[in-house]
C-alpha positions in Angstrom: -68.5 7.1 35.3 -66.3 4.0 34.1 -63.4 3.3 36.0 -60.4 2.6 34.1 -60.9 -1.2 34.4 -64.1 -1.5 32.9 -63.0 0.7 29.8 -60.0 -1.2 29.0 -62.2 -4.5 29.4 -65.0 -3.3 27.4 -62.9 -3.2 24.5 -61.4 -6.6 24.3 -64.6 -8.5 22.4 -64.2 -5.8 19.5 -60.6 -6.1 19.7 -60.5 -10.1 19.4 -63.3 -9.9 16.9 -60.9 -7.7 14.8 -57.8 -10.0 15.1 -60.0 -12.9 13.8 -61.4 -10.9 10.9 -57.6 -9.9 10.1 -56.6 -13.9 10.0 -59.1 -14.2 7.9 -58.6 -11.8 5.2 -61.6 -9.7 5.8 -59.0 -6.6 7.4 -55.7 -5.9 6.3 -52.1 -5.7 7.4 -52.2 -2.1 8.1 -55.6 -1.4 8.7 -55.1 -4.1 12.2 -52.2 -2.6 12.9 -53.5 0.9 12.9 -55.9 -0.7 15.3 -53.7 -3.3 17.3 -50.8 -0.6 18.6 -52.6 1.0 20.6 -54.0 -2.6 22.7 -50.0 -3.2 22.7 -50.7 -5.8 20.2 -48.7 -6.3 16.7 -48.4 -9.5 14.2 -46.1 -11.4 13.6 -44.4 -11.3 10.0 -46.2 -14.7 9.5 -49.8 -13.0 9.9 -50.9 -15.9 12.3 -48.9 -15.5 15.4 -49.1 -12.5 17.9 -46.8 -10.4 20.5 -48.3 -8.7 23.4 -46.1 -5.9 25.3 -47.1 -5.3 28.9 -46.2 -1.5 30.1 -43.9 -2.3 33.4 -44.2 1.1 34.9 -40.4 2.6 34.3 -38.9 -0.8 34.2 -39.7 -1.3 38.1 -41.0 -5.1 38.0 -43.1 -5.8 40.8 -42.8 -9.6 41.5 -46.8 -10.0 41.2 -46.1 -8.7 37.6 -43.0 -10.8 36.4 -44.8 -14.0 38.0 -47.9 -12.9 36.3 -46.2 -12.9 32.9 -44.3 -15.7 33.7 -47.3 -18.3 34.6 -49.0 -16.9 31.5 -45.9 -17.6 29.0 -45.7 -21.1 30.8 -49.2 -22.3 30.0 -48.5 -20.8 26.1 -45.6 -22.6 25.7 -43.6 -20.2 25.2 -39.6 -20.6 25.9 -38.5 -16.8 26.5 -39.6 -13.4 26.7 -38.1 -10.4 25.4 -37.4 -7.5 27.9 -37.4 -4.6 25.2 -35.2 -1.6 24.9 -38.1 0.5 26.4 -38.4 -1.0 29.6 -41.0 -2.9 28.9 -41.8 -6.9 28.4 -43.5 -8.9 25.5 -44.5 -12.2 24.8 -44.1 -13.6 21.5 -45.7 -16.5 19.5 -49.3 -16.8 20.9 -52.9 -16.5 19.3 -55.3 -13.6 19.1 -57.1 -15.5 21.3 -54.4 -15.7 24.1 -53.3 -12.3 23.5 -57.2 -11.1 24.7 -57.0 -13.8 27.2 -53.9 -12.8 28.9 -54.9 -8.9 28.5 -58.4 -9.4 30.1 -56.3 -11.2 33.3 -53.6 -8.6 33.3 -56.1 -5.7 33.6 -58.1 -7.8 36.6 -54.6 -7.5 37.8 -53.4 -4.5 37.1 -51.2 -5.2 34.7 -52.0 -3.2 31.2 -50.7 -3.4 27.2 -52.8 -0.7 26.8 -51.1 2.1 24.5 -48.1 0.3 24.4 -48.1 0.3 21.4 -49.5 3.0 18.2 -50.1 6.7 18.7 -50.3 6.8 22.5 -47.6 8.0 25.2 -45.7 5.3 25.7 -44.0 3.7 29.0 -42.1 6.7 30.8 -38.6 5.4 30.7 -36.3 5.9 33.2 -32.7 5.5 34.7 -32.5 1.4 36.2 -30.5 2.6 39.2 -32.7 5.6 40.1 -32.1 5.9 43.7 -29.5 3.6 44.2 -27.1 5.3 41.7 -23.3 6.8 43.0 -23.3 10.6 41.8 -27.1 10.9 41.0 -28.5 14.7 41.1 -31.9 12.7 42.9 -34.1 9.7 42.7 -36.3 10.5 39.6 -38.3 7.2 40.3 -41.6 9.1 41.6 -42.0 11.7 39.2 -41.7 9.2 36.6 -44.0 6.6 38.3 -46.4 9.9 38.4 -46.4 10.8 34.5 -47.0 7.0 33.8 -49.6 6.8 36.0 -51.3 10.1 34.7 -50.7 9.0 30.7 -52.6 5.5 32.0 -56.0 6.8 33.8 -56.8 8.0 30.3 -54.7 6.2 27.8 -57.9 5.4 25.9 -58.8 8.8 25.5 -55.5 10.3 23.5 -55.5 11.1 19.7 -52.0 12.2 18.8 -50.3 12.2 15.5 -47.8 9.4 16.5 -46.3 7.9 19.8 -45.1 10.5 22.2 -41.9 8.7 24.6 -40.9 10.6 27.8 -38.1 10.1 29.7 -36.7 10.6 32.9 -32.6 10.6 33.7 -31.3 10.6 37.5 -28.1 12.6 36.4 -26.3 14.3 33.1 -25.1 10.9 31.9 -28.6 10.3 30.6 -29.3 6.8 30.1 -32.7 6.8 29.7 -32.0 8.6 26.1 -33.8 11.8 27.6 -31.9 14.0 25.4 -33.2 12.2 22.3 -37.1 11.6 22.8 -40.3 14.0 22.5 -40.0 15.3 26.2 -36.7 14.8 28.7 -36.4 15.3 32.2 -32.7 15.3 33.1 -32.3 15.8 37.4 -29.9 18.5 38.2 -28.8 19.6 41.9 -27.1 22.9 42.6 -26.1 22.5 46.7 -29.4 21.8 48.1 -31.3 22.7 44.8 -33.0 20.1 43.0 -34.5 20.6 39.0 -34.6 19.0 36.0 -33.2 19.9 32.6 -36.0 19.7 29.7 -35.9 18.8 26.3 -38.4 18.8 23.6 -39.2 16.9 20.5 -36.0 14.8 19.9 -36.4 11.4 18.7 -34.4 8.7 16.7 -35.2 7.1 13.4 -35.6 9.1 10.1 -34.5 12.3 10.4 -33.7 11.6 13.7 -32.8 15.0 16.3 -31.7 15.8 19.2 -34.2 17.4 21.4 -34.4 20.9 22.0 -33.2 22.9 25.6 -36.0 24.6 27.3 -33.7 27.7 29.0 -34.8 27.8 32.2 -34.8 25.0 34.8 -38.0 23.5 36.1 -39.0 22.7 39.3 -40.0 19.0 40.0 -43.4 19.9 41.2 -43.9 21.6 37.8 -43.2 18.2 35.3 -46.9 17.6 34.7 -47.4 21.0 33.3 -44.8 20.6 30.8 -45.8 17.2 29.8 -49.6 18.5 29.5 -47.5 21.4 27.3 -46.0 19.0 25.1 -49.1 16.6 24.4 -51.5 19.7 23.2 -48.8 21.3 21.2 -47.8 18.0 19.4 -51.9 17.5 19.2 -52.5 21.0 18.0 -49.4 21.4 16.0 -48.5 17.7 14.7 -48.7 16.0 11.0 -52.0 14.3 11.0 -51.8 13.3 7.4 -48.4 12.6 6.7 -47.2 9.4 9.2 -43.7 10.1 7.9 -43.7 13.0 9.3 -46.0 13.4 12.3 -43.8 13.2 14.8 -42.9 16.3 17.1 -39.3 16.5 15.6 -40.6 17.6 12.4 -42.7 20.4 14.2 -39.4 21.8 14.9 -38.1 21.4 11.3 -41.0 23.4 9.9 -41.4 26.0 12.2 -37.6 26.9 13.7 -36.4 26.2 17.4 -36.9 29.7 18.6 -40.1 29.4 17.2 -41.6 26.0 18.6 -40.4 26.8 22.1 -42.6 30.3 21.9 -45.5 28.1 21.1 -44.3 25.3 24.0 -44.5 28.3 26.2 -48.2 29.3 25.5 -49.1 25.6 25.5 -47.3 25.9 28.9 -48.9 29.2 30.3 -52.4 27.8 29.1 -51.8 24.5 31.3 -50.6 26.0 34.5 -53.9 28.6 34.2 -56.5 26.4 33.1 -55.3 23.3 35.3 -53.9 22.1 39.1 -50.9 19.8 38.2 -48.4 20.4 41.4 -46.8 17.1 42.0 -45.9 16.3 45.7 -44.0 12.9 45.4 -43.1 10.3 48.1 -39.3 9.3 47.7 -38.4 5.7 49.0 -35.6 5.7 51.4 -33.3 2.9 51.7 -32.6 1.1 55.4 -31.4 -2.2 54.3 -28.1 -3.0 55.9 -25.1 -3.9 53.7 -21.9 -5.7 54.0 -18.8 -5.6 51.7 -17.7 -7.9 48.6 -14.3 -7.9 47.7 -15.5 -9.2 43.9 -15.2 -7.4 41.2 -17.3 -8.1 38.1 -18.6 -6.1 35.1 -22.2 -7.0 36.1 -21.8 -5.5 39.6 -22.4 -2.0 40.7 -22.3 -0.6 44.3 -25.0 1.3 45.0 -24.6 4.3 46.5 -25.9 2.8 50.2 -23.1 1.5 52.1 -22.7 -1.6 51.8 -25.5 -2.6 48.6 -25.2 -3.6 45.5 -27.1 -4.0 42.3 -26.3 -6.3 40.2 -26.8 -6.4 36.1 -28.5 -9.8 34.2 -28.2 -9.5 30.4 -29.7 -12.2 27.9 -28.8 -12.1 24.5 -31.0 -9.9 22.4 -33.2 -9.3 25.6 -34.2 -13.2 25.4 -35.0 -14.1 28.6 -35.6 -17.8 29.1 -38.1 -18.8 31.4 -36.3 -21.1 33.4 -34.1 -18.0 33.9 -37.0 -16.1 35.2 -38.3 -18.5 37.5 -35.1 -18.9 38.8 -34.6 -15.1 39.0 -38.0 -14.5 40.8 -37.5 -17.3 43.3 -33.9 -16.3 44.0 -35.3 -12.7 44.9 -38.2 -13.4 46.5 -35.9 -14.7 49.8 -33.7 -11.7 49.5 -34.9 -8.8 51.9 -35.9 -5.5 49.8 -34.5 -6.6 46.6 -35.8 -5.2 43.6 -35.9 -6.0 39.8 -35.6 -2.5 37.3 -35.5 -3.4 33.5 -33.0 -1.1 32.0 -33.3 0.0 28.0 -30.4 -2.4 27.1 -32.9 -5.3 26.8 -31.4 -6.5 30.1 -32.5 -5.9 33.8 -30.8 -4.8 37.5 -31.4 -6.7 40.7 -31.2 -4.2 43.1 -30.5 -3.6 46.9 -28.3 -6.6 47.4 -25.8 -7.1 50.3 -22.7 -8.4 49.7 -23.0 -11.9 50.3 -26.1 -11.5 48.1 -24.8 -10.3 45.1 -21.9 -12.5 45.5 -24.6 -15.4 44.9 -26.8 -13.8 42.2 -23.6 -13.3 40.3 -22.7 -17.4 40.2 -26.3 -18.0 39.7 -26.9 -15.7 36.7 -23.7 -16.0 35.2 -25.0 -18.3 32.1 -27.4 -15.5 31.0 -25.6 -13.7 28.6 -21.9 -12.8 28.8 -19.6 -10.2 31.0 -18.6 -8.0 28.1 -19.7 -4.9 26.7 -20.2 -7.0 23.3 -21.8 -9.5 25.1 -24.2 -6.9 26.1 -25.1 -5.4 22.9 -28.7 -4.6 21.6 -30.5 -5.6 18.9 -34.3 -5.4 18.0 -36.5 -8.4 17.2 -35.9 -7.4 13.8 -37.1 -10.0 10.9 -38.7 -12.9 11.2 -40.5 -11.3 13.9 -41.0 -7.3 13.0 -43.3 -6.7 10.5 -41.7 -3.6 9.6 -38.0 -4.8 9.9 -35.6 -5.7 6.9 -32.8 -8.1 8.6 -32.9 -10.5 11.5 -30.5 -8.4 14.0 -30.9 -10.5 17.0 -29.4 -13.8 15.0 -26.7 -10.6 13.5 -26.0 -10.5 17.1 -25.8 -14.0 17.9 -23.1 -14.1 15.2 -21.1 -11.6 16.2 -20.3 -13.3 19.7 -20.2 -16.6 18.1 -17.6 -15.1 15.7 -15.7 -13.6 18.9 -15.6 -16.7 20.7 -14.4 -19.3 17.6 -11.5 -16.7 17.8 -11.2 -16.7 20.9 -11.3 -13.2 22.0 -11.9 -12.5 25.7 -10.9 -8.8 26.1 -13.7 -6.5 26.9 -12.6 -3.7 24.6 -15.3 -2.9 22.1 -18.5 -1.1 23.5 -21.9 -2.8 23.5 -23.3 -2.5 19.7 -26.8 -1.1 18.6 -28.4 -3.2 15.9 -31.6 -2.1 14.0 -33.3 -4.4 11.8 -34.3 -0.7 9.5 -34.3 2.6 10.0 -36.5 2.9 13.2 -33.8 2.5 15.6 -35.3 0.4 18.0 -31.6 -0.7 19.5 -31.1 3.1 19.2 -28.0 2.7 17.0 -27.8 6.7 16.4 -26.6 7.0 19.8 -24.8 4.1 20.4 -20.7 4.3 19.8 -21.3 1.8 17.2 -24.3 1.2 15.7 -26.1 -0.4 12.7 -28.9 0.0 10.4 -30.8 -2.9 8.7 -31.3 -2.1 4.9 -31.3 -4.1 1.6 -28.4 -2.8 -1.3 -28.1 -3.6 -5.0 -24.2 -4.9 -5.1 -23.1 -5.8 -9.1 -27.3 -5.9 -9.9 -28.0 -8.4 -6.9 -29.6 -7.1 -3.8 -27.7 -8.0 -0.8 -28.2 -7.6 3.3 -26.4 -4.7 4.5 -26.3 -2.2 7.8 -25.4 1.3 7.5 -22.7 1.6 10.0 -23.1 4.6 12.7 -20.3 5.6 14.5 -19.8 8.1 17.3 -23.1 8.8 19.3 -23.0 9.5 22.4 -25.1 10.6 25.8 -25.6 13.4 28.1 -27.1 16.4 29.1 -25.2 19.2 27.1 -22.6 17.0 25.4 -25.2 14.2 23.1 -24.4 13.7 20.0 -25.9 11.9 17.0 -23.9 8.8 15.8 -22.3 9.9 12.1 -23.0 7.6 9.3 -20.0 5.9 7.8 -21.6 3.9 4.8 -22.8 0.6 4.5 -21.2 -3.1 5.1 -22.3 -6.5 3.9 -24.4 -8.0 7.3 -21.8 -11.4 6.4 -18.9 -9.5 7.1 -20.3 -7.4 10.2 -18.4 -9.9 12.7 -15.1 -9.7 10.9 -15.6 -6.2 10.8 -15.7 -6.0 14.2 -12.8 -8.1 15.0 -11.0 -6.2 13.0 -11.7 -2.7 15.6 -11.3 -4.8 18.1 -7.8 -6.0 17.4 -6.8 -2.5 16.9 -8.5 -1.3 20.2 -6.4 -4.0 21.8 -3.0 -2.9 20.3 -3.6 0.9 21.4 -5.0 0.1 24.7 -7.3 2.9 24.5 -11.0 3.4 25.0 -13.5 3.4 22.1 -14.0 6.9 22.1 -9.6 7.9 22.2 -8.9 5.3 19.9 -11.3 7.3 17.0 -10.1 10.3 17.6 -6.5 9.5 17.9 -6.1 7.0 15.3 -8.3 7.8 12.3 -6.4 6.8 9.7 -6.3 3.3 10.9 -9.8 3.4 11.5 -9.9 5.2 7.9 -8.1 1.8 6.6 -10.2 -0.5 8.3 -13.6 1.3 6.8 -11.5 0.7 3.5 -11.9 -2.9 3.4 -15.4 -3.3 4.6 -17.6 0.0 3.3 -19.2 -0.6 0.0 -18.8 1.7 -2.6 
C-alpha cells in the first residue's frame, strides 16, 4: 500500500501538465479550477500567475514550516505572504511550474497544499491561544491537531459536494467561528467535567446560517465519530448537481432542523457501530517560567501561566513582508518555548513569552500593522487577485486607515471591519460588528463599486448572531463613512455594540447620508 507521500507525489506530473495545458488555452477557467482546489492551487485573475495555500495544521507554525515557506518565497521573488483568515498561509505570484516545485519539496517535508483548496475538508481551525487562554473551558489544540491529521492520511480519497470547514473553540466566546461552519466543537467545563458543544451545518456566504445545536453534550473522546457523522451525511445527503447549493446548510433548508439532526444521529449510530474512533489525546503542559511587564499594549495578552505572555502581530490585509518574517523567525528561534499560532484575523500570536520578552517583540514588531481595532481589520485578497471577487478589499482597507490617519484619528473606538470582495465572505463580514460585501450597482444607469454594509454580527456559543444587512454604500465613500461612526462612538463614549442599541437614530441619520437608495 502507498503511503501518503508517494500519493500526493504521484500526482504532481498530471497536475503541472494540466496547469500548462490551461495557460495555453487547451483547458478552461473552470474546468482547472475544478481541478486545481483541491492541490490548494487557484489562478490568478490574470490567467498566468499562481497562488499556492499550504495547510498549517490549526494555525500552529512549526519554525521548519514558516522557514520552509519563507526560503521558498525568497528564491521566487516574492515580497509578502498572505496569512489567510483560515489559518493557513499562501504564496502569491509564481508559476505553475514553481507552484509543483514548491509542492513536491513541501510534501518531502511534510508540509502539504493538498485539499486546501475545492471540495475537501479543509484546515481544522482553531482558537490562537488554545492553551494559553485566561478563562478557557480546556486546551482544544489536540483534538483539533487529531481531526486534521485524520482529514490528511486520506485527503485524496474524499468526494463531497463542496468544502466541509471544522472548527474547534477553547471557550463560548468562539473565535474560531465554530458556531458558523459545517461542524463546531465549542469546549465546555462543568467543575471537573470537560465536553464540547456541537454544531452542524452553519456556514457563511449565500444564504449563510448559523449552525444547528446537537442537544446533548459530547465527550472529547467521541469528536471523530461525529465528524465521520457529518462527512457521510453531507456525502449521502448533499447537492451534487447544483454548486449553489451543495453545501450542508442547504441540507438543513430542505429537509427541517428536527429532521437533519434525526438523520445526523443514524449517520452517528452507524459510525460508532461500524468503526473504533476513541480519541486519547496528549495535552502539552506549560513549565516555562515567567516574569511581570508593567506594559500595557493592545497587542499583548497574559496568558493564563503566571508570568507569560502572548503577544499579537497584525499586517495589513494579512501581508506579511518577508523581511518581517525573517525577522519574526529569527527573533523566536532564541526565545525558550515560544511559539507562533496564526489566528483567523489574517494576523498571528507569538506565544509563551516572559515579560522581558514580550516587552522586546512588541518594539520589534511594532511597524507591522497598527495597534487599533481598525488597524486590525480583515479583508480578502479580493480583485486583482481572486478570480471570483468583484472589488479590491485589501486596497478598500488600505484606504480606510489612510483616510484615518490624514485626519488624524488615533482613538481605538471602532471594532476591526470585515471586508469581502463578493458574497463569499472570506473576511467573514456576517459576523463581524461591521462588515462589508463587495458587489457592483447600477446608480443613474452607470454601474458603480459598492459594499453591502452588515452590521451587528456577533460570536458565541448560544448568543451568535448573523450581521443584519443595512443596504449598500459607494466603496469611495466607505472611509468617510466610517469616520463618520467613529466620531459619534467618540462623543458617546460607548462601545460599538451600546452605542447601536442606544443611539439608533443617530446611527439612523448617519445610514441616511451614505445608503443608496
Amino acid at each position: 500500500m502507498r503511503t501518503l507521500e508517494e500519493v500526493l507525489l504521484s500526482e504532481i506530473e498530471g497536475f503541472k501538465e494540466l496547469g500548462h495545458k490551461f495557460l495555453s488555452g487547451e483547458v478552461s477557467k473552470m474546468d482547472f479550477k475544478g481541478a486545481s482546489g483541491g492541490m490548494g492551487v487557484y489562478a490568478h485573475r490574470n490567467k498566468t500567475d499562481f497562488m499556492i495555500r499550504f495547510r498549517i495544521p490549526s494555525g500552529i507554525a512549526q519554525e521548519k514550516a514558516l522557514r520552509f515557506i519563507y526560503d521558498y518565497a525568497e528564491k521566487y521573488g516574492a515580497d509578502t505572504i498572505h496569512l489567510t483568515t483560515r489559518q493557513a498561509i499562501q504564496l502569491h505570484g509564481i508559476s505553475i511550474d514553481q507552484v509543483c516545485e514548491v509542492m513536491e519539496a513541501g510534501i518531502k517535508n511534510g508540509i502539504y497544499s493538498r485539499g486546501a483548496g475545492g471540495n475537501f475538508p479543509r484546515n481544522v481551525a482553531i482558537s490562537p491561544l488554545s492553551g494559553v487562554e485566561k478563562g478557557e473551558a480546556f486546551d482544544v489544540s489536540p483534538y483539533a491537531l487529531a481531526i486534521g491529521d485524520y482529514f490528511l492520511q486520506k485527503i485524496y480519497t474524499y468526494k463531497l459536494p463542496r468544502k466541509l470547514k471544522v472548527a474547534f473553540s477553547n471557550s463560548a466566546k468562539d473565535q474560531p467561528h465554530a458556531g458558523a461552519v459545517d461542524l463546531g466543537f465549542v469546549a465546555m467545563r462543568e467543575g471537573e467535567k470537560e465536553y464540547f458543544k456541537v454544531y452542524i451545518a452553519g456556514g457563511m456566504g449565500r444564504n449563510a446560517r448559523l449552525g444547528v445545536e446537537f442537544p446533548e453534550p459530547v465527550e472529547p473522546e467521541d469528536v471523530l465519530y461525529h465528524v465521520e457523522a457529518a462527512t457521510q451525511l453531507f456525502i449521502s445527503e448533499g447537492d451534487y448537481q447544483n454548486k449553489n447549493k451543495a453545501r450542508m446548510r442547504y441540507i438543513v433548508e430542505r429537509m427541517g432542523a428536527e429532521a437533519f439532526l434525526s438523520c445526523y444521529r443514524e449517520h452517528l449510530k452507524k459510525a460508532k457501530e461500524s468503526q473504533d474512533l476513541k480519541l486519547s489525546v496528549c495535552k502539552e503542559q506549560y513549565t516555562k517560567s515567567g516574569s511581570k511587564t508593567e506594559i500595557s499594549s493592545s497587542r499583548l495578552t497574559e496568558q493564563k501561566q503566571e508570568g507569560l505572555y502572548s503577544v499579537y502581530v497584525h499586517p495589513v490585509g494579512g501581508q506579511l513582508p518577508l523581511a518581517d518574517l525573517k525577522m519574526i523567525l529569527d527573533e523566536t528561534s532564541k526565545i525558550k518555548d515560544s511559539q507562533i499560532r496564526l489566528a483567523m484575523t489574517e494576523g498571528l500570536y507569538i506565544r509563551n513569552l516572559d515579560g522581558k520578552e514580550a516587552e522586546d517583540l512588541l518594539e520589534k514588531t511594532a511597524h507591522i500593522g497598527g495597534d487599533t481595532c481598525l488597524e486590525q481589520s480583515v479583508a480578502c485578497i479580493g480583485v486583482p487577485v481572486c478570480q471570483m471577487g468583484l472589488l479590491d478589499s485589501q486596497e478598500t482597507l488600505r484606504e480606510v486607515i489612510r483616510y484615518f490617519k490624514e485626519k488624524d484619528f488615533k482613538e481605538d473606538v471602532l471594532p476591526e471591519i470585515h471586508i469581502s470582495g463578493c458574497t463569499n465572505s472570506c473576511s467573514a463580514h456576517q459576523i463581524g460588528k461591521i462588515g462589508f460585501c463587495g458587489k457592483r450597482v447600477q446608480v443613474q444607469g452607470e454601474a458603480k463599486d459598492a459594499f453591502e454594509l452588515h452590521l451587528g454580527g456577533r460570536l458565541g456559543a448560544g448568543s451568535a448572531k448573523l450581521a443584519d444587512s443595512c443596504g449598500d454604500i459607494l466603496r469611495k465613500d466607505v472611509p468617510s463613512f466610517l469616520y463618520d461612526v467613529a466620531l459619534s462612538l467618540s462623543r458617546y463614549k460607548k462601545d460599538f455594540n451600546s452605542w447601536m442599541q442606544e443611539n439608533d437614530l443617530e446611527l439612523k441619520e448617519i445610514l441616511k447620508n451614505y445608503i443608496l437608495n
